[in-house]
DSSP file (Angstrom, degrees, kcal/mol; ACC not computed):
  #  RESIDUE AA STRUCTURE BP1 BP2  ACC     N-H-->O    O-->H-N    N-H-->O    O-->H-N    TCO  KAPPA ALPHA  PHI   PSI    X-CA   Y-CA   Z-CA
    1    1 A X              0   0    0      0, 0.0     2,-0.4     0, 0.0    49,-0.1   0.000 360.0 360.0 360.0 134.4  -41.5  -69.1  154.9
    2    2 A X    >>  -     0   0    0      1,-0.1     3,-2.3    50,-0.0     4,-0.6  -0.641 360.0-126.6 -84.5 130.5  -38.5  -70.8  155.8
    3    3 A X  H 3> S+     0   0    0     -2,-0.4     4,-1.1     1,-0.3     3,-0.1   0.675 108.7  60.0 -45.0 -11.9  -34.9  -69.9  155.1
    4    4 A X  H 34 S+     0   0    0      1,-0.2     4,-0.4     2,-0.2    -1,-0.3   0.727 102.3  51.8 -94.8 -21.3  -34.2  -73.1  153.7
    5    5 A X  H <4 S+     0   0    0     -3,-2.3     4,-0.3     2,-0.2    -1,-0.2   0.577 111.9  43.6 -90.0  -3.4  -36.7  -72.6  151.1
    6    6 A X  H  X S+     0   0    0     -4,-0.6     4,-1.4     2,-0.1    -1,-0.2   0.730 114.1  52.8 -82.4 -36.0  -35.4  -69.3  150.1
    7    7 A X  T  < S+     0   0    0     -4,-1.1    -2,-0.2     2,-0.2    -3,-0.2   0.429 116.1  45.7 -87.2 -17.3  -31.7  -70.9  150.2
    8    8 A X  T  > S+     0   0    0     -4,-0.4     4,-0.8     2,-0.2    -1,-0.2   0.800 100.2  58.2-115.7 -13.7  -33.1  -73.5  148.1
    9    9 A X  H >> S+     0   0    0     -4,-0.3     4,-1.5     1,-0.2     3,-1.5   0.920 113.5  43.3 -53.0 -59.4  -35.0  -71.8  145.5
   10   10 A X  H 3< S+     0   0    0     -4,-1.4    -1,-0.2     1,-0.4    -2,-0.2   0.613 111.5  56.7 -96.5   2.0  -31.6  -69.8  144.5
   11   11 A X  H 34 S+     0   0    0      2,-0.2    -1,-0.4     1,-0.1     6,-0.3   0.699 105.9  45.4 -76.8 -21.0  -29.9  -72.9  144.8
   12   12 A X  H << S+     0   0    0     -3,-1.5    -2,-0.2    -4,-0.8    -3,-0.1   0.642 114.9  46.3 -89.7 -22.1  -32.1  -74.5  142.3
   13   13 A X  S  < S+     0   0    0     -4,-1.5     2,-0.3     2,-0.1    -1,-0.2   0.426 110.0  73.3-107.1  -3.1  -31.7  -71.3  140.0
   14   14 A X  S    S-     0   0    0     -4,-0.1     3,-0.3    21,-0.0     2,-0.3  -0.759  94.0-100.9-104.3 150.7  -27.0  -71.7  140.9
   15   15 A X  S >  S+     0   0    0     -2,-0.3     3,-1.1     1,-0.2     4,-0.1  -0.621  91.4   1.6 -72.2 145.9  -25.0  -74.5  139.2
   16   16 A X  T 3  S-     0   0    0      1,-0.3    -1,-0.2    -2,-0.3    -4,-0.1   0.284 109.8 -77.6  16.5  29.0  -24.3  -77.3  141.0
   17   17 A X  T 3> S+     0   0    0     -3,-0.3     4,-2.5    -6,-0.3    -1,-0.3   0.752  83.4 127.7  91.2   7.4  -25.7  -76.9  144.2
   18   18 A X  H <>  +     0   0    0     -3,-1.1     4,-0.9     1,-0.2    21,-0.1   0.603  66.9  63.7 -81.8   5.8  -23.3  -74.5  146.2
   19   19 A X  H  > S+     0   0    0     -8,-0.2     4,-2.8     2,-0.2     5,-0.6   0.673 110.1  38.9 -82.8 -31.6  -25.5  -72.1  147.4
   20   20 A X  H  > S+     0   0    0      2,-0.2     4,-2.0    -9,-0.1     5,-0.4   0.998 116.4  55.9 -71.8 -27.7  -27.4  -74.8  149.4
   21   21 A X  H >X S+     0   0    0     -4,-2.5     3,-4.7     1,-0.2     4,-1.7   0.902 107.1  55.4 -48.0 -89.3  -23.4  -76.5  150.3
   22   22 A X  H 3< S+     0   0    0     -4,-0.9    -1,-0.2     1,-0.3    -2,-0.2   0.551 115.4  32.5  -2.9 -44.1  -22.8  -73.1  151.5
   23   23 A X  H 3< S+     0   0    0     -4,-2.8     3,-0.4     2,-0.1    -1,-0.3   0.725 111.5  54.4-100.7 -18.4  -25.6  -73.1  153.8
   24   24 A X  H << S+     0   0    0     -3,-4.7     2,-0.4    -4,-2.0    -2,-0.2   0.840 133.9  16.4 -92.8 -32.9  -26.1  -76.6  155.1
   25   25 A X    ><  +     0   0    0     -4,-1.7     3,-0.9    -5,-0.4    -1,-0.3  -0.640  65.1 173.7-145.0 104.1  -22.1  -76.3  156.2
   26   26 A X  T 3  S+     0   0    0     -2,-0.4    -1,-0.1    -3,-0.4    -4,-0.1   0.613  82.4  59.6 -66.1 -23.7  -21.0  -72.5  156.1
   27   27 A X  T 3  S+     0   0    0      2,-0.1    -1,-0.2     0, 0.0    -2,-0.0   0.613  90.4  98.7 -94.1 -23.6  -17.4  -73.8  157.7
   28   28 A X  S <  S-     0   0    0     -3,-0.9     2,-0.6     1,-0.1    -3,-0.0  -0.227  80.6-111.0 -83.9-162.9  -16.6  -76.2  154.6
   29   29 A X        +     0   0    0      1,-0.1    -1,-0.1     2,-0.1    -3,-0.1  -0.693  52.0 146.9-107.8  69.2  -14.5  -75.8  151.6
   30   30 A X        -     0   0    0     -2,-0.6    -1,-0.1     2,-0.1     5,-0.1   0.392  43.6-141.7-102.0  16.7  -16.8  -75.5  148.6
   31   31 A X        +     0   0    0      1,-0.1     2,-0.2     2,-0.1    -1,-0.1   0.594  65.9  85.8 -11.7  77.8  -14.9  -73.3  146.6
   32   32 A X        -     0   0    0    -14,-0.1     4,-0.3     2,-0.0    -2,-0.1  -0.880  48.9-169.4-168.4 149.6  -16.7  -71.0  144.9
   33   33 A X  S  > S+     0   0    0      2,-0.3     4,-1.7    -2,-0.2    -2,-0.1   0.417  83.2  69.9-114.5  -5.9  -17.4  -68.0  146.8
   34   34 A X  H  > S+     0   0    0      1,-0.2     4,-3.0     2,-0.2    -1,-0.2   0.878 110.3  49.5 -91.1 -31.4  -19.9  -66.0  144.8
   35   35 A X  H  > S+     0   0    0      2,-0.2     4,-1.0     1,-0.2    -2,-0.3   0.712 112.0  45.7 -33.6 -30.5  -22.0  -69.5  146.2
   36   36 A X  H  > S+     0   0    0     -4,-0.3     4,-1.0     2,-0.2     3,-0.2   0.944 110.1  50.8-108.5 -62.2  -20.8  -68.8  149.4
   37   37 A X  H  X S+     0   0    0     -4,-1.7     4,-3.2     1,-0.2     5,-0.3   0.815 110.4  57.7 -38.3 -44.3  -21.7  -64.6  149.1
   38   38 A X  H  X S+     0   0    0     -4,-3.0     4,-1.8     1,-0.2    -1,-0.2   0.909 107.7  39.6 -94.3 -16.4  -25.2  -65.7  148.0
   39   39 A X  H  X S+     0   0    0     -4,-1.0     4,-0.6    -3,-0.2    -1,-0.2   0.527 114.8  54.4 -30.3 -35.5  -26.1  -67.9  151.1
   40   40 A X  H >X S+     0   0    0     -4,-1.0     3,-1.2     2,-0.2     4,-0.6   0.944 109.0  45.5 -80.0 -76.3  -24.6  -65.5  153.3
   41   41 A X  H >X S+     0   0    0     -4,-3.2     4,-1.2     1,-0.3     3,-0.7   0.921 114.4  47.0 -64.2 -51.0  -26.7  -62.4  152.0
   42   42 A X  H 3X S+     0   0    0     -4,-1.8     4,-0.7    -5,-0.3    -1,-0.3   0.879 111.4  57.0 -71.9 -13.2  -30.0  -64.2  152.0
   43   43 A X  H << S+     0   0    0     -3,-1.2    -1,-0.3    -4,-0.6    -2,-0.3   0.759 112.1  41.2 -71.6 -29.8  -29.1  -65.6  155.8
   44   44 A X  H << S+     0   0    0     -3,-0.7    -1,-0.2    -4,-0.6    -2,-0.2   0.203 108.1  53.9-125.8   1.2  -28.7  -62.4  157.1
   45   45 A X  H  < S+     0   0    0     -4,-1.2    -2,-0.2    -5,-0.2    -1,-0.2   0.385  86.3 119.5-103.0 -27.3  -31.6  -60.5  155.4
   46   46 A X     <  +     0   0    0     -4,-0.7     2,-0.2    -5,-0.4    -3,-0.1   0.101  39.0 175.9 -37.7 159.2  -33.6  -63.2  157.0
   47   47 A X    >   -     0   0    0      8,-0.1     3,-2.6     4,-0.0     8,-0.1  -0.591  14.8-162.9-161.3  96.3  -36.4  -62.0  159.6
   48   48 A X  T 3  S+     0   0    0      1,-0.3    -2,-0.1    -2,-0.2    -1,-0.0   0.430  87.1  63.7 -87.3  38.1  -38.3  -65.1  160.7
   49   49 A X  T 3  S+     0   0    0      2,-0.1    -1,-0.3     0, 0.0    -2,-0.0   0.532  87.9 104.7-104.4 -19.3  -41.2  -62.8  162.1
   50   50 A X  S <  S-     0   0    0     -3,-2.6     2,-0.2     1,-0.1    -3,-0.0  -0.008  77.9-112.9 -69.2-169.8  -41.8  -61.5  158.5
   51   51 A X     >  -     0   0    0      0, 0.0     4,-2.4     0, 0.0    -1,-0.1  -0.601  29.4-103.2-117.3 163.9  -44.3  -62.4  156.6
   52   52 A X  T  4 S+     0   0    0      2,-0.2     4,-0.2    -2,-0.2    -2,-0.1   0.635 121.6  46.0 -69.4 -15.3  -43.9  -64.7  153.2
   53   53 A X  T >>>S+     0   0    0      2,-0.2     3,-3.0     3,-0.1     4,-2.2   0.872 114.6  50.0 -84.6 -69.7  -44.4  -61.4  150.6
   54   54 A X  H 3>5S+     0   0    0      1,-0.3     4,-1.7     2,-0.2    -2,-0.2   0.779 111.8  47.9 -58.2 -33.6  -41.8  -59.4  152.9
   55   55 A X  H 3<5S+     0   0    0     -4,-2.4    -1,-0.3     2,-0.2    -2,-0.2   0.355 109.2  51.6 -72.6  -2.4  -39.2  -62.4  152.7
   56   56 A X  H <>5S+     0   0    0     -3,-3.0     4,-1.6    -4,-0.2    -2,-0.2   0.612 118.1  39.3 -97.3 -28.0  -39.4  -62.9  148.8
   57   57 A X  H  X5S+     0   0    0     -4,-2.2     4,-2.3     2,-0.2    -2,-0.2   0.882 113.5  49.6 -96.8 -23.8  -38.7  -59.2  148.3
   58   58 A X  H  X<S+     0   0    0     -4,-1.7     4,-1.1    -5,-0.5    -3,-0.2   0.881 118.6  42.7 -51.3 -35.8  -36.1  -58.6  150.9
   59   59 A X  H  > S+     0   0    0      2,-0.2     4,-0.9    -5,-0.1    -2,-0.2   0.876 118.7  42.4 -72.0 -27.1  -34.4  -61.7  149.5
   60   60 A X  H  X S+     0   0    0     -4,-1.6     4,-3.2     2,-0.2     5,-0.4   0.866 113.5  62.1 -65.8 -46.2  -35.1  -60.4  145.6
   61   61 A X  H  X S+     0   0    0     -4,-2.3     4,-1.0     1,-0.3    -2,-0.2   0.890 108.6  34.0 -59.6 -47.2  -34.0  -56.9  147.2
   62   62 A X  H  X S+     0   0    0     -4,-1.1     4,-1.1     2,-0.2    -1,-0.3   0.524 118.6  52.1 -89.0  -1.7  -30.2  -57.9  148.3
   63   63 A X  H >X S+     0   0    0     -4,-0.9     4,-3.2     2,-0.1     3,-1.1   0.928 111.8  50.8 -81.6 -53.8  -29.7  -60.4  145.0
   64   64 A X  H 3X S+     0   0    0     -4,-3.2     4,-2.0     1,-0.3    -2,-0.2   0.778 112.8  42.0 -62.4 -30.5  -30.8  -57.3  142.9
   65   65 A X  H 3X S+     0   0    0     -4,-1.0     4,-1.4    -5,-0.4    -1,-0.3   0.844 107.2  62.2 -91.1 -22.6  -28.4  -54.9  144.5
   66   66 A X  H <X S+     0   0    0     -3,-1.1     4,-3.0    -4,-1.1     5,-0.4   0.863 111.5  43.4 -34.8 -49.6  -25.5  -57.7  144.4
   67   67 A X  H  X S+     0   0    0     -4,-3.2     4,-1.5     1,-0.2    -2,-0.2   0.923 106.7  57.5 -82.3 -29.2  -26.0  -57.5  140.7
   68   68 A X  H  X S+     0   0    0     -4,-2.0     4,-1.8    -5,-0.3    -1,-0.2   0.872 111.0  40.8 -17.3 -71.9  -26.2  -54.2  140.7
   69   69 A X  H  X S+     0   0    0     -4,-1.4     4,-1.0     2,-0.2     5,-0.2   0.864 109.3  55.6 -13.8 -81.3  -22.8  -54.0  142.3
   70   70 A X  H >X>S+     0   0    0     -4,-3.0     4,-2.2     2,-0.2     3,-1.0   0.954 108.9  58.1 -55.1 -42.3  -20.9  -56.9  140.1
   71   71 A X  H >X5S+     0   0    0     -4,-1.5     4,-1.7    -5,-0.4     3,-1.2   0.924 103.7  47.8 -65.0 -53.1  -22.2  -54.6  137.2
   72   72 A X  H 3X5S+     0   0    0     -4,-1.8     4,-0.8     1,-0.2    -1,-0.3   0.676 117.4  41.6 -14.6 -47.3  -20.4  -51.5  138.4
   73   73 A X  H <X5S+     0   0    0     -4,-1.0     4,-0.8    -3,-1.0    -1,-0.2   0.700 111.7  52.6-109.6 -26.5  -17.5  -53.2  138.8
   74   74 A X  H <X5S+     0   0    0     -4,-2.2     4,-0.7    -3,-1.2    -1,-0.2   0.526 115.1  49.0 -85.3 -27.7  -17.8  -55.3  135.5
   75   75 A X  H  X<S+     0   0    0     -4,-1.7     4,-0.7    -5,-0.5    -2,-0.2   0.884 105.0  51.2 -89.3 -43.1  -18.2  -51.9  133.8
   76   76 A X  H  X S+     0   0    0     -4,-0.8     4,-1.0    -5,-0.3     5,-0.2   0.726 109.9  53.8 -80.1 -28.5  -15.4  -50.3  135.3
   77   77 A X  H  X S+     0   0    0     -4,-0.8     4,-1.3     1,-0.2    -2,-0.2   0.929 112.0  52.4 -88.6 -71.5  -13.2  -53.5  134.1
   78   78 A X  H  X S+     0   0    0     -4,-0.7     4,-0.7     1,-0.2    -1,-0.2   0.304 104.9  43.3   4.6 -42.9  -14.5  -52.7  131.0
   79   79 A X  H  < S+     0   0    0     -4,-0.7     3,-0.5     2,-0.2    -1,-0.2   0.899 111.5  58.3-108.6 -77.1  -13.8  -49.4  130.6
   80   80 A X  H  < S+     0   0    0     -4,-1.0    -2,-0.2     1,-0.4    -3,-0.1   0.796 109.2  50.8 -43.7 -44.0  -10.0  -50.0  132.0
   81   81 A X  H  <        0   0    0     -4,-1.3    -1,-0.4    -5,-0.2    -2,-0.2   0.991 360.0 360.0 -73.4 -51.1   -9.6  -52.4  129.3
   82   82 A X     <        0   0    0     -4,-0.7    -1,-0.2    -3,-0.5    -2,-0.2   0.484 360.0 360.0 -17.5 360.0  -10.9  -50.0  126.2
């Protein structure tokens, strides 16, 4: 499995196409940056020795703990507001 097909899978699943901007030019100005975060994480989790099972749950592994993450922090803004 190729990185571009992981990078285009979550692009297909992001509004308007910035995960895949993000990756086909990492340098431009595409402003939005949680696009930008999720290009980034699945490039760098890449391993193009792995196999096609170990590259859909190593990529599944760092979006799930990203959301993980945003919820803490979505929870704690939550609570600050109460």
């Amino acid at each position: 499995m190729k990185l571009s097909e992981i990078i285009a899978i979550a692009d297909r699943a992001y509004p308007d196409g910035l995960v895949q901007a993000h990756f086909e030019n990492p340098d431009g100005q595409h402003g939005d940056t949680l696009a930008e975060f999720i290009a980034l994480e699945l490039k760098d989790v890449y391993d193009a020795d792995a196999g096609d099972e170990d590259q859909w749950s190593e990529a599944a592994r760092v979006i799930r703990r990203a959301r993980d993450e945003l919820d803490r922090v979505l929870a704690a803004l939550e609570e600050t507001t109460e």
